[in-house]
Steps between C-alpha positions, in 0.01 A plus 500: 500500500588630187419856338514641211273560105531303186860553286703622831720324702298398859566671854589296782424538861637786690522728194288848411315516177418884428198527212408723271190624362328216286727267676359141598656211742411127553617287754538118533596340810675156367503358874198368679637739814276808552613810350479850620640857329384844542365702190496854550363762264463832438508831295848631448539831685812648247632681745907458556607272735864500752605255722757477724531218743179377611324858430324604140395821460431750246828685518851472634380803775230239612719242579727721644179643726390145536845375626573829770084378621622167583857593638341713743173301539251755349227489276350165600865364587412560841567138648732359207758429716232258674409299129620150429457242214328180572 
């Protein structure tokens, strides 16, 4: 597939597009394979963001909370040890 508006350069698979306010996007699939994405949306929340690693948080003593939780397998990091990827 191919993403992207009128007058700027298209977006190929595997990218991100972030839009703004007013914002449009069209897509054309030029193959006659099926085509899937994901469209999320929402209201921006302006609040600051950190990350660190795979953690994003609000500040750099979240991350640092957030980081101690998993370490010591607190705060819903009870069985982490036990997760795998698929």
């Amino acid at each position: 597939g191919v993403f992207g508006r009128e007058g700027v350069a298209p977006a190929s698979a595997h990218h991100c597009l972030v839009l703004g306010a007013g914002d449009g996007l069209s897509v054309w699939n030029r193959s006659s394979a099926q085509l899937r994405f994901v469209l999320a949306a929402g209201q921006p929340l302006n609040e600051p963001v950190v990350q660190q690693g795979l953690f994003v948080m609000n500040s750099r003593a979240q991350i640092q909370q957030a980081m101690q939780d998993y370490y010591y397998g607190h705060n819903g990091f009870e069985k982490a040890s036990q997760w795998s990827s698929a």
